[in-house]
C-alpha positions in Angstrom: 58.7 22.6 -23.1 58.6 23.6 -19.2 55.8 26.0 -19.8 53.7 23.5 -21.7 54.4 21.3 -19.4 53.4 22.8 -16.1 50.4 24.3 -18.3 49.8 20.7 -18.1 50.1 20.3 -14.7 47.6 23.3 -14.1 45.1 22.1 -16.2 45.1 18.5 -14.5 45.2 20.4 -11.6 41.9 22.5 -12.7 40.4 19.4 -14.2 41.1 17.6 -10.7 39.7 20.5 -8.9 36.6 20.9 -11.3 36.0 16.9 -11.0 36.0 17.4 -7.1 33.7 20.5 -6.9 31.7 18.0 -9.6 31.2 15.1 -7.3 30.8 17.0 -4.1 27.6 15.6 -2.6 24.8 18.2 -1.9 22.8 16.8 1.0 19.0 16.2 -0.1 15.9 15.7 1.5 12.5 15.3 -0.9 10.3 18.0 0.9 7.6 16.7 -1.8 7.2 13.4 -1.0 6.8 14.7 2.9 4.1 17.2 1.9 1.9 14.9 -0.3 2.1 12.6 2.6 0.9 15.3 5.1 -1.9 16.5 2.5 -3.1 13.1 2.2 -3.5 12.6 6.0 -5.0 15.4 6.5 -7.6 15.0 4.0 -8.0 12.2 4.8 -8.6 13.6 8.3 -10.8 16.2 7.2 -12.9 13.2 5.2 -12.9 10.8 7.9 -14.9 13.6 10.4 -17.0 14.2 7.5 -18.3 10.3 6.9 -17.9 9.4 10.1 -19.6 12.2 12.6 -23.0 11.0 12.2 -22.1 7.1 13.2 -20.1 8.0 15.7 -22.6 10.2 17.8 -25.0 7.4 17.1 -22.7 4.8 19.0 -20.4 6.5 20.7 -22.3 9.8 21.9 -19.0 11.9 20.4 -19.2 12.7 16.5 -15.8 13.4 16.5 -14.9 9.6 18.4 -13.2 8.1 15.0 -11.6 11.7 14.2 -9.6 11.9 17.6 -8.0 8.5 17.6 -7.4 8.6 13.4 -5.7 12.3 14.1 -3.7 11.2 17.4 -2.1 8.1 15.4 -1.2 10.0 12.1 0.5 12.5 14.4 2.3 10.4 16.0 3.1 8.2 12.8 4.0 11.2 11.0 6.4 12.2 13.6 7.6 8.4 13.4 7.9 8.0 9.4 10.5 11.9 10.3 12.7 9.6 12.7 12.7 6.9 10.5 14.0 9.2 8.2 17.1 9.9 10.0 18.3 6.5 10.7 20.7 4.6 7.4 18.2 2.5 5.9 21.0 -0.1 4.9 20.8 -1.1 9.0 17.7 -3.1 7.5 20.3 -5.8 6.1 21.9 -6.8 9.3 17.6 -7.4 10.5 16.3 -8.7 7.4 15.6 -12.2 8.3 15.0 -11.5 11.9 11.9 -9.4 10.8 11.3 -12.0 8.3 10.5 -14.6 11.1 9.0 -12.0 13.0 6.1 -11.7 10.7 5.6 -15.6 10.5 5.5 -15.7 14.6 3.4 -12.8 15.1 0.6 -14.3 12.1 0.6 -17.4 13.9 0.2 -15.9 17.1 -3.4 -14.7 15.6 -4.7 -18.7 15.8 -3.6 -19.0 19.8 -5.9 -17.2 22.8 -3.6 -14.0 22.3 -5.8 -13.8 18.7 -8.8 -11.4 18.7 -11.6 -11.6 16.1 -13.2 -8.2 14.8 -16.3 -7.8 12.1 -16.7 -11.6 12.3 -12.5 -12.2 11.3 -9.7 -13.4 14.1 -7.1 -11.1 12.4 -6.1 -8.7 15.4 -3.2 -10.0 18.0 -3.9 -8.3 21.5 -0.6 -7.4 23.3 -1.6 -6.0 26.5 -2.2 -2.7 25.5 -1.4 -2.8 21.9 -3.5 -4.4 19.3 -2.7 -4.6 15.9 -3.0 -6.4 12.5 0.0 -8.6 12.4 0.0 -9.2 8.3 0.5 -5.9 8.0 4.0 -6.2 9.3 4.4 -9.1 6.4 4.2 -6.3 4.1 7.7 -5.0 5.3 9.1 -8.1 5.6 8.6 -8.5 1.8 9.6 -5.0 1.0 12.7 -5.4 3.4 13.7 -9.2 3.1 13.2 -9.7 -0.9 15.7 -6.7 -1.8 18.0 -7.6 0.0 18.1 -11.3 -1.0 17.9 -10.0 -4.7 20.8 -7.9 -4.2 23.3 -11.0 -2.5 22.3 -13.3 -5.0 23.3 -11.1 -7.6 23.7 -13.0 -11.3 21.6 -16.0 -9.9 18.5 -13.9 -9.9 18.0 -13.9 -13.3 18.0 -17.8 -13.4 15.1 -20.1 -13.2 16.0 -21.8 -9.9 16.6 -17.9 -8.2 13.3 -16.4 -9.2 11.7 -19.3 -7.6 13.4 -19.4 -4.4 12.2 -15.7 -3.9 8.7 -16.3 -5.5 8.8 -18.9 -2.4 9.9 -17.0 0.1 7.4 -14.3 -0.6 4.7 -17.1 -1.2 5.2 -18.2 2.1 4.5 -14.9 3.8 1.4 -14.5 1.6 0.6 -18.1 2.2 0.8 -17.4 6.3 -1.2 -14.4 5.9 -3.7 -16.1 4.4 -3.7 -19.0 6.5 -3.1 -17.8 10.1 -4.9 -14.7 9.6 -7.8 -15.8 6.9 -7.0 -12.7 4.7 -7.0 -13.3 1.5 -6.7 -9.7 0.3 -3.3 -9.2 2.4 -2.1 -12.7 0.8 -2.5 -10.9 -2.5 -0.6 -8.3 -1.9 2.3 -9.3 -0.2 2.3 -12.1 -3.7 2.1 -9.2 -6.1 4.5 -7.6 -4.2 6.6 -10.4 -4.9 5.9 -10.7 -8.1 6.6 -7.1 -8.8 9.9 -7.0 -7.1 10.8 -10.2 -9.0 10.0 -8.6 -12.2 11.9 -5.1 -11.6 15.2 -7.2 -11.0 14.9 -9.2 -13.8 15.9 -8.6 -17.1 13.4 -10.4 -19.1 9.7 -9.2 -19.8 8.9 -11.8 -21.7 8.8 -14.5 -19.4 6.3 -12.2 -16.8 4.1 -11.3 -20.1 3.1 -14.5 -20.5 2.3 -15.6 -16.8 0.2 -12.4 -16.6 -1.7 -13.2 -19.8 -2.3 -17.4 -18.5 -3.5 -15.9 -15.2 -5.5 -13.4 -16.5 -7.1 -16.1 -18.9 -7.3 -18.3 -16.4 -9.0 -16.0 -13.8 -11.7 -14.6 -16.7 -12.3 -18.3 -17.5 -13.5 -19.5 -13.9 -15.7 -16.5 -13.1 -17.3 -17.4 -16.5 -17.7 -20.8 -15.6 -18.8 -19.7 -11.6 -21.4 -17.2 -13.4 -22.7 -20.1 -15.6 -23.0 -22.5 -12.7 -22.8 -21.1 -8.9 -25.2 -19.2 -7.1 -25.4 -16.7 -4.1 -27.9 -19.1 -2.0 -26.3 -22.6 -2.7 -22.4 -21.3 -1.8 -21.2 -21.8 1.7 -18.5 -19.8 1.3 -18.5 -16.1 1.3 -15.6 -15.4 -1.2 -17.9 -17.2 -3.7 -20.7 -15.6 -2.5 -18.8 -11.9 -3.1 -17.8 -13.2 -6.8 -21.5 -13.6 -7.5 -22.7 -10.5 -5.9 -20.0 -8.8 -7.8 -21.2 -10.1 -11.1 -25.1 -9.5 -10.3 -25.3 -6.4 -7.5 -28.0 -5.3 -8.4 -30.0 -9.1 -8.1 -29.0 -8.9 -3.9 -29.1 -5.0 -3.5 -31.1 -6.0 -0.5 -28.9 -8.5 1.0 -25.0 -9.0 0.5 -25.3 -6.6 -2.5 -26.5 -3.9 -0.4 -23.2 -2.1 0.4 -22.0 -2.0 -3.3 -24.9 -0.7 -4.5 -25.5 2.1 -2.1 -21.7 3.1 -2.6 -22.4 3.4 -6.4 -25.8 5.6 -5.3 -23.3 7.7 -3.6 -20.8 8.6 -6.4 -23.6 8.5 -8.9 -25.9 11.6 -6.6 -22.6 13.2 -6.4 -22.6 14.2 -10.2 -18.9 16.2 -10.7 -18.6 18.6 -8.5 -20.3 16.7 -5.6 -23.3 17.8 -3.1 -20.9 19.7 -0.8 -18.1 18.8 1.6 -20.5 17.5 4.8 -23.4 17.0 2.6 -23.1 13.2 2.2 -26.9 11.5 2.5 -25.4 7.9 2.4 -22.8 8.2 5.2 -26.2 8.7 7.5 -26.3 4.9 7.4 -26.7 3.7 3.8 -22.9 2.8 4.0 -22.1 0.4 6.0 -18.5 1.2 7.6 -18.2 4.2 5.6 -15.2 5.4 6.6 -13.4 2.4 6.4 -12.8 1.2 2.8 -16.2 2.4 1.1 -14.4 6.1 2.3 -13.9 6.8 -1.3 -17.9 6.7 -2.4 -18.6 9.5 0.5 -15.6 11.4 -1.2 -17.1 11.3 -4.5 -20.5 12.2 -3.2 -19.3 15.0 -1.2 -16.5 16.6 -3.7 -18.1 14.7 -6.9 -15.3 13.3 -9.4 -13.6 16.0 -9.6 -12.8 15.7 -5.9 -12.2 11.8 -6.5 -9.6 12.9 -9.5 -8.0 15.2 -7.2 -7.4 12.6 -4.7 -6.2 10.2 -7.8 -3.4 13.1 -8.7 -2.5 12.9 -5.2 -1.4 9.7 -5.1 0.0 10.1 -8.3 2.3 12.6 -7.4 3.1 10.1 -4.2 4.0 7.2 -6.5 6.0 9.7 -8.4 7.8 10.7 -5.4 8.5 6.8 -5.0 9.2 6.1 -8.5 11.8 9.1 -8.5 13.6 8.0 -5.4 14.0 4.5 -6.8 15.4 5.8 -10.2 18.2 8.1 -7.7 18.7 5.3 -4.6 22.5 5.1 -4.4 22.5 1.0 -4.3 20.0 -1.8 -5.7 19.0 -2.5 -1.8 17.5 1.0 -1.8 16.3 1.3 -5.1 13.8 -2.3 -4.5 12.7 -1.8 -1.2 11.3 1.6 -2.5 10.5 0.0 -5.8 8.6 -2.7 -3.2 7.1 -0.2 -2.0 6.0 2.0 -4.9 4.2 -1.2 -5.7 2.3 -1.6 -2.4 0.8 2.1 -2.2 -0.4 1.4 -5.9 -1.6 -2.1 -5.9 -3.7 -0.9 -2.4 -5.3 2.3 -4.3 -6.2 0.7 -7.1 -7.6 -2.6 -5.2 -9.7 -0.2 -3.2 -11.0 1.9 -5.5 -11.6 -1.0 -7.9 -13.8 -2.2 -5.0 -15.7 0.9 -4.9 -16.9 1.2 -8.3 -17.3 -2.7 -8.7 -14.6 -3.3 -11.3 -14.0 -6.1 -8.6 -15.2 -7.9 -5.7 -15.4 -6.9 -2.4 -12.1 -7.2 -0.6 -11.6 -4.7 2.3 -8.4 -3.2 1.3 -8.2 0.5 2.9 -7.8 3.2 1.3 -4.1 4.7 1.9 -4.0 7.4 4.6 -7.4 8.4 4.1 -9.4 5.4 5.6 -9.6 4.7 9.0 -7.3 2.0 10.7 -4.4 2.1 13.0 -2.9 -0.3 11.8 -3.0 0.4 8.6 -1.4 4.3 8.9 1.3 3.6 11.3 2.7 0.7 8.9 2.6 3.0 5.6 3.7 5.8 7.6 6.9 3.6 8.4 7.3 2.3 4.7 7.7 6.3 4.2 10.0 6.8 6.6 12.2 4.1 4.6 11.8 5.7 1.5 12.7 9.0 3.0 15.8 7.5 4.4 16.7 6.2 1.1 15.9 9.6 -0.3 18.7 11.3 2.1 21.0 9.3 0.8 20.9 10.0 -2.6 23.2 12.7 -4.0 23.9 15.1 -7.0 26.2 16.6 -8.6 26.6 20.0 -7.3 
């Protein structure tokens, strides 16, 4: 009896021990997700010389004028999105409706003198010596603010009432975007955005299935009717005006059509292997702001599609990255926000490139870490930095 007995004890002993050693927490830092991130910047980098050189010694008298500034940011934002990385992600919770207002102020700031307009749109606020698009930072505010509202309403998300209090606390942001800022496109995102983090915490497809398949009816049904009845000439307003050029490029190739169709000239002359990296003959003016969001059309020109599919398996790998650290976060708060912003790297790729070859109309979405825009890389490169934090905090059994 006493030796079956403390053979007992020495097993529960083991078995405690072996459930320890099991649990002990191996500290983890995804490598990956940092080195897609740097190989996308620095392609992009390496792209961005490459469409921009010739427009740049044209205005500026330096070809590499766009390169510099581009590579100075994403250096610094790099180093940024590393810090980021270090700090607990969950200090978000005790800022999430301060950076909530934040983003409201600083859009509305946009329509008073401290507002500066750029390509024709007031959507720049100038801070002394820092300008910068402040819808960007409602982005965040979505990724940050909806998760953690998600997570302390707990059961009440799945009702009725608690998927439309966030649905309008998210349509707000999108709704001040779009009205303080006149951009539609960031008013789109910041609602799918919504919509998508809705949808990941709650349980039931069905309900989302068939407000995807009214919308998408309705939406095919009205640019039926606008192609039946609108025209280019008798629209004041330009978002109609893009609709129709979308439908019929080819009828204003020489007018609003004109940067559509030469972007399609350039994947088209690039065949699949592509002319060459440098190579490009529509970056020498044919594209209007090349390197902006029509940076994709160069690429396929210069590297042909199979340079354009290597750039799609980048970002790929980078949702992946995402996707995997949501499936791992250690709590709901970190498993949304990177779920939030799985969903905005995606929804940006595939608006731009949608652009590009005219699945869509125009709507000057960037292309993610490639394009060129301040703005634009030092806010994804601090979306990374959250997700990296999350990342760290993730642990396996060793």
């Amino acid at each position: 009896m006493s030796n079956t007995k403390s053979q007992k004890q020495s097993y529960t002993s083991s078995s405690g021990r072996s459930n320890t050693q099991r649990k002990a927490k191996a500290d983890y830092y995804d490598y990956s997700l940092v080195a897609v991130i740097v190989l996308l910047t620095c392609f992009g980098l390496i792209m961005l010389y490459s469409t921009s050189s010739y427009t740049a010694e044209i205005n500026y008298g330096d070809d590499m004028f766009f390169f510099k500034k581009q590579a100075m940011i994403s250096v610094a934002c790099i180093i940024m999105a590393l810090v980021i990385s270090r700090i607990n992600y969950r200090i978000l919770n005790r800022f999430a409706a301060a950076l909530y207002v934040a983003a409201l102020v600083l859009m509305a700031l946009v329509k008073t003198p401290l507002g500066q307009s750029s390509h024709g749109a007031q959507r720049w606020l100038n801070l002394g010596p820092i300008q910068f698009q402040p819808a960007e930072i409602a982005k965040i505010a979505v990724i940050v603010c909806l998760p953690y509202m998600i997570v302390h309403m707990g059961k009440k998300v799945r009702t009725l009432k608690g998927c439309m209090v966030l649905a309008g606390v998210g349509g707000l942001l999108a709704f001040a975007a779009y009205l303080f800022t006149d951009n539609l496109s960031t008013a789109i995102i910041i609602f799918c955005i919504t919509a998508g983090l809705i949808f990941v915490a709650h349980p039931d497809m069905k309900i989302f299935v068939i407000i995807a398949a009214v919308g998408i009816t309705l939406i095919v049904v009205g640019v039926l009717i606008l192609n039946a009845t609108a025209s280019v000439d008798g629209s004041g307003s330009f978002r109609l005006r893009r609709i129709m050029v979308w439908l019929h490029p080819e009828e204003y190739a020489d007018t609003w059509g004109y940067q559509t169709i030469q972007a399609l000239y350039a994947i088209g002359s690039g065949g699949f292997f592509g002319r060459g990296l440098g190579n490009s003959i529509q970056k020498l003016g044919s594209v209007p702001e090349a390197q902006n969001d029509m940076i994709f059309s160069i690429i396929c020109e210069e590297l042909g599609i199979f340079g354009g599919l290597i750039v799609l398996m980048l970002y790929a790998y980078l949702l992946y990255r995402l996707f995997f650290i949501a499936q791992n976060a250690p709590d709901l708060f970190g498993s949304l926000m990177v779920s939030g912003i799985f969903i905005h790297i995606a929804l940006q790729v595939i608006l731009n490139i949608a652009v590009v070859v005219n699945l869509m109309p125009n709507t000057g979405v960037t292309l993610p870490f490639i394009s060129y825009g301040g703005t634009s890389i030092l806010f994804l490169m601090a979306e990374m930095g959250l997700a990296l934090s999350v990342a760290r905090q993730i642990k396996f059994e060793s």
